[in-house]
C-alpha positions as CSV (number, residue, x, y, z in Angstrom):
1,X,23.7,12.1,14.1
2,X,23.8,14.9,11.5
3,X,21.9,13.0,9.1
4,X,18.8,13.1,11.2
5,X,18.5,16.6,10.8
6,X,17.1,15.9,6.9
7,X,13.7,15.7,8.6
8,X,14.0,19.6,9.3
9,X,13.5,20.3,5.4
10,X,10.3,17.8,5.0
11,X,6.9,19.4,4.7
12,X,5.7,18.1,8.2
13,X,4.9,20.9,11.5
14,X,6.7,18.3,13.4
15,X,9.0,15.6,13.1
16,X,11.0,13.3,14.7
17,X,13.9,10.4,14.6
18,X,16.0,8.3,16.2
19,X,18.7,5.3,15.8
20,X,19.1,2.9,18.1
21,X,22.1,0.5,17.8
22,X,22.0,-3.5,18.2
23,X,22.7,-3.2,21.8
24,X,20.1,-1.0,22.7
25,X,21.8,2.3,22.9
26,X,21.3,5.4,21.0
27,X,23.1,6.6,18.3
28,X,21.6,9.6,17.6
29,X,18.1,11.7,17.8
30,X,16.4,15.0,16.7
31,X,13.2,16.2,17.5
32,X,10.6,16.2,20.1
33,X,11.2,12.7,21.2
34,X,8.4,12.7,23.7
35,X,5.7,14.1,21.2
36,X,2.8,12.1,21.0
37,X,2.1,11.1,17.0
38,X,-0.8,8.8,15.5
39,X,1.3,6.2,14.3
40,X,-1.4,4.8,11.6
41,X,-0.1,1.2,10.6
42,X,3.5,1.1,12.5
43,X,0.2,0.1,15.1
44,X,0.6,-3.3,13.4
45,X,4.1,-4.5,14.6
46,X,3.1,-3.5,18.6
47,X,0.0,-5.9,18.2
48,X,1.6,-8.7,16.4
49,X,4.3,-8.4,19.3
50,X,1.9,-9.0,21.7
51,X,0.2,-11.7,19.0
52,X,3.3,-13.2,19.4
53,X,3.6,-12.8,23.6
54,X,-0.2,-14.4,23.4
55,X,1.4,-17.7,21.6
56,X,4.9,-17.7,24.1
57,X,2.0,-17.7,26.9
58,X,0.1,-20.8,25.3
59,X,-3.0,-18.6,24.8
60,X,-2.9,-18.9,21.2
61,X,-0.8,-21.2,18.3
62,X,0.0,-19.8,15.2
63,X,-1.6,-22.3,13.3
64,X,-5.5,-22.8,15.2
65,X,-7.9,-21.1,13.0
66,X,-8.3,-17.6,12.9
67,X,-10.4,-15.0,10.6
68,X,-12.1,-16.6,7.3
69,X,-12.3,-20.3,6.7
70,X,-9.1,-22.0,6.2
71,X,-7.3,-19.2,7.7
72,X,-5.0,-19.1,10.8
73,X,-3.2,-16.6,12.9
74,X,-0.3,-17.0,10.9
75,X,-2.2,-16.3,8.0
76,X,-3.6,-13.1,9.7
77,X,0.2,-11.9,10.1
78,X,1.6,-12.2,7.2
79,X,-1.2,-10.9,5.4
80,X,-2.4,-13.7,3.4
81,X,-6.0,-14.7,5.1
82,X,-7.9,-13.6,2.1
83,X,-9.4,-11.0,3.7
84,X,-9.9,-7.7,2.2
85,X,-7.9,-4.4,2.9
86,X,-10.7,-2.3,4.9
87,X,-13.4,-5.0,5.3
88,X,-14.5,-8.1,7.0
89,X,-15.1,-9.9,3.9
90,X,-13.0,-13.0,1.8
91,X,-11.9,-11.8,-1.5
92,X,-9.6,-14.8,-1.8
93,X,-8.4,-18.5,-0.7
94,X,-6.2,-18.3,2.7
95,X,-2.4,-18.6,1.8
96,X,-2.6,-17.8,-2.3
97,X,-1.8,-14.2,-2.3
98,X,-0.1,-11.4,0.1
99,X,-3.4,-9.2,0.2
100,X,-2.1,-6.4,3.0
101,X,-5.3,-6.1,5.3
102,X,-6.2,-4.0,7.9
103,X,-9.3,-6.3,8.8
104,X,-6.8,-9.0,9.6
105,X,-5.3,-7.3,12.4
106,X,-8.4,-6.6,13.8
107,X,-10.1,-9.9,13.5
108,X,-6.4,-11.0,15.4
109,X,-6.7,-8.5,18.3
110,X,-10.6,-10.1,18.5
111,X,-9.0,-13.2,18.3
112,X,-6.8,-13.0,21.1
113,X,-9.3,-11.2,23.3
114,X,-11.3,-14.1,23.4
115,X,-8.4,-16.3,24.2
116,X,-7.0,-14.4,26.9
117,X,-10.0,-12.7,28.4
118,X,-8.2,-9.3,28.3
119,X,-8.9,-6.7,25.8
120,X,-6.8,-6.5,23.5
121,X,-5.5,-2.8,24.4
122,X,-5.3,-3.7,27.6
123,X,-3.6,-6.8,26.7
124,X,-0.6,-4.8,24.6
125,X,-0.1,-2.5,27.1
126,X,0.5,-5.5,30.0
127,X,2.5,-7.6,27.1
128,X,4.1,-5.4,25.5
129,X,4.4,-1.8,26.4
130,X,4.4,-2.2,30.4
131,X,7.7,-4.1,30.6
132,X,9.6,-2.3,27.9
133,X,8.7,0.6,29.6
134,X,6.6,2.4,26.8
135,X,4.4,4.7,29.3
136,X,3.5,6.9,26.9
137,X,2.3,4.8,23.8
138,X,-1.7,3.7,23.6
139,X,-4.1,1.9,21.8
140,X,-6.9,3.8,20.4
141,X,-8.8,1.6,18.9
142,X,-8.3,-0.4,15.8
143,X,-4.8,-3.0,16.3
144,X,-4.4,-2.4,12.7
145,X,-3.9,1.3,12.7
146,X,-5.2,3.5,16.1
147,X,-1.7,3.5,18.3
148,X,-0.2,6.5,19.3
149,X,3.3,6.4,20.9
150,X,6.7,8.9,20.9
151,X,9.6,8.0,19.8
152,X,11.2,7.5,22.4
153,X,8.9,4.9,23.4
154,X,9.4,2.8,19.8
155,X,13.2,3.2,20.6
156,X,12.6,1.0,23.5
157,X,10.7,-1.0,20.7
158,X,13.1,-1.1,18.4
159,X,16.0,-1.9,20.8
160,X,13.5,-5.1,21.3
161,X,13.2,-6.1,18.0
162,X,17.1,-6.3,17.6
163,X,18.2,-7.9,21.7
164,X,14.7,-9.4,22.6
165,X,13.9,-9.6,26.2
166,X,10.3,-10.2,26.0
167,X,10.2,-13.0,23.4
168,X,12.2,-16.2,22.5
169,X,15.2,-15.1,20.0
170,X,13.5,-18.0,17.7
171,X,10.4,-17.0,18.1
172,X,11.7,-13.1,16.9
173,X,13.6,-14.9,13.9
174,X,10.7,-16.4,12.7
175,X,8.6,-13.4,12.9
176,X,11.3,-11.8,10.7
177,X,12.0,-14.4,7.8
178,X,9.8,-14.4,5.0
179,X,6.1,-16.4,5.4
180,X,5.0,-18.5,2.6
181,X,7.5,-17.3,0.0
182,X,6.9,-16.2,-3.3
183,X,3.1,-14.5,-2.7
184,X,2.7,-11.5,-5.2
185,X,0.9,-8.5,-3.8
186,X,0.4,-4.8,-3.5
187,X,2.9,-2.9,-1.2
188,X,0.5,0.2,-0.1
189,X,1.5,3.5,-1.8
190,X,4.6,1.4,-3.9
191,X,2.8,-0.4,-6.4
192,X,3.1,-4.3,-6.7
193,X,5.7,-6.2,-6.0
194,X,6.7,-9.8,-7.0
195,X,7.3,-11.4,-4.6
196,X,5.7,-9.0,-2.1
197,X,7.6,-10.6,1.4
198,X,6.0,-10.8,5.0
199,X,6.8,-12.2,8.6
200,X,4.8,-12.3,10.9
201,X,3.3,-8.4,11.1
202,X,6.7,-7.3,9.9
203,X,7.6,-6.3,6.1
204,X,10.8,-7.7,5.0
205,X,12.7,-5.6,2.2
206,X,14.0,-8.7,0.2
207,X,14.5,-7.4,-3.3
208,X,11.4,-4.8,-3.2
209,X,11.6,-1.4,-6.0
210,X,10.6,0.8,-5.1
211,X,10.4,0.6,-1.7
212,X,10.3,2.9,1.5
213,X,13.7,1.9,3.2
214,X,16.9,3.2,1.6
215,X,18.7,1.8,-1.8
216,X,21.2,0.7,0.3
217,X,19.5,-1.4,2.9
218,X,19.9,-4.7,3.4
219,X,17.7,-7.5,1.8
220,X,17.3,-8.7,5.8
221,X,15.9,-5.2,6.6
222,X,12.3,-5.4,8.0
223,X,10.2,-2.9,10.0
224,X,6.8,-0.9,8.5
225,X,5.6,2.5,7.7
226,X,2.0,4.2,8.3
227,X,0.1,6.2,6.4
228,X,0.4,9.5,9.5
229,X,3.9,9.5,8.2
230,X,5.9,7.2,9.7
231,X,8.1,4.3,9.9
232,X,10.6,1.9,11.8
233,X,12.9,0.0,10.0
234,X,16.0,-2.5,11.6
235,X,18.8,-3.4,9.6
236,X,20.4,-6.3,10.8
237,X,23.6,-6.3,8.3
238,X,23.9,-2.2,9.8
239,X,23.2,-3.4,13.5
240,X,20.7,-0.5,13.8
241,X,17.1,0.4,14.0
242,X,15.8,4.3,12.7
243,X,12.2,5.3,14.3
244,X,10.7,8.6,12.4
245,X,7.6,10.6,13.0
246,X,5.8,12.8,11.6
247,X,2.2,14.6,11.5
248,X,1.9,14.6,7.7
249,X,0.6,12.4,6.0
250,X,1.9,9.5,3.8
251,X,2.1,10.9,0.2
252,X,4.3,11.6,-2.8
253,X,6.7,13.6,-0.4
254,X,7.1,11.0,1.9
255,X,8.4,8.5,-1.4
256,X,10.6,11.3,-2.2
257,X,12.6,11.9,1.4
258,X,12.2,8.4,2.9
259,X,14.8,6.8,1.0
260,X,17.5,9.3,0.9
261,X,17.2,10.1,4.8
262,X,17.7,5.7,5.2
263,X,20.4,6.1,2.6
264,X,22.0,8.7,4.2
265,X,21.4,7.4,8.1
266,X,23.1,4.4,6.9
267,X,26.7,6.1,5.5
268,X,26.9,7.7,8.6
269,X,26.3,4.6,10.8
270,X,28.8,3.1,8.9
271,X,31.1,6.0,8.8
272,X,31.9,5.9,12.7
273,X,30.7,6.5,15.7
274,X,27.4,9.2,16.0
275,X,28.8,12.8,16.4
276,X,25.3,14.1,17.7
């Protein structure tokens, strides 16, 4: 696809993309797709994958508690425990507002390590990444922000998250509709939004400006972004999943090429067939 060469002219030493159609093939890719890339907080959908494996297994339920009082796992994935961004403290009721929380998805991967037994690095890669056939993506430490992975591995993701193999199709569709509706809160490095829409470790676009996918994405487009400088997003209404990566870091440049690349990946997916 010519429109993946756009990531040629961004300030980053190395980048690199691919689209992956609703079937599972490829419709295009540039770059060094076996480069290995911090992946920052595109960790989070990986672990709430295997979140959700834990709770097709009977290991865990969405709703037992989880994290602060009155909060659940649910809660933990969507981002509306209470707990704070970087710390293990409350800073408000479970369920009132979409606080985005990196202590969440670590008090989740403790959470499931005690259910299961099985570290929760250790329980990702036999999940998640062993049967998808992810060999080179890891966990480093934190669930919430310490994977590292290629993109070709989060093409085998992606192709996942549109044809699931590993999970029920329900149990993907709910992890992709919109928890608790209505929660105001802060979308990191795009201001606030109103409402500020979550799954289940997935952000939804909804009606979001500004936001990091393209103007003309669908509303039904969900995926995330990290602060290392990258991002997977899957259009449903396109039929197609984009994986970039990058080692620079999230910043005013990344706001300014994001959403022209998306715009411009999605004319040429609907154009025709990839020429490259």
């Amino acid at each position: 696809m010519d429109s993946l060469r756009i990531i040629d002219n961004w300030p980053a030493a190395t980048a690199a993309a691919a689209v992956v159609r609703a079937d599972g093939s490829l419709a295009g890719s540039h770059g060094p797709q076996d480069h290995r890339f911090p992946l920052a907080s595109v960790t989070k959908p990986l672990a709430a994958y295997a979140a959700l494996v834990a709770y097709e297994e009977g290991a865990i339920e969405l709703d037992e508690p989880a994290g602060p009082a009155g909060s659940t796992v649910r809660h933990l994935l969507a981002h509306t425990s209470g707990l704070a961004f970087d710390e293990h403290r409350a800073s408000a009721p479970p369920g009132q507002r979409r606080l985005y929380s990196n202590a969440g998805f670590e008090v989740l991967g403790d959470h499931i390590t005690k259910a299961t037994g099985i570290p929760f690095a250790q329980y990702l890669h036999q999940a998640v990444c062993e049967p998808l056939g992810m060999t080179a993506t890891t966990l480093e430490g934190s669930p919430a922000k310490d994977g590292v992975s290629t993109v070709s591995d989060l093409a085998r993701f992606a192709a996942e998250l549109q044809a699931p193999r590993l999970l029920d199709v329900r149990t993907v569709a709910e992890a992709t509709s919109v928890v608790q509706p209505g929660l105001k809160g802060v979308l990191p490095g795009y201001g606030h939004q109103s409402p500020n829409d979550w799954g289940l470790g997935l952000e939804i676009r909804d009606g979001k400006s500004p936001h990091w996918t393209g103007t003309s994405s669908s509303p039904r487009t969900f995926g995330h972004f990290g602060q290392s400088g990258t991002f997977l997003w899957v259009d449903p209404d396109a039929r197609a999943a984009c994986v970039v990566l990058t080692d620079r870091a999230f910043g005013p440049w990344a706001v300014e090429a994001w959403t022209p690349f998306t715009d411009a990946v999605l004319t040429e997916l609907a154009a025709g067939p990839a020429r490259g």
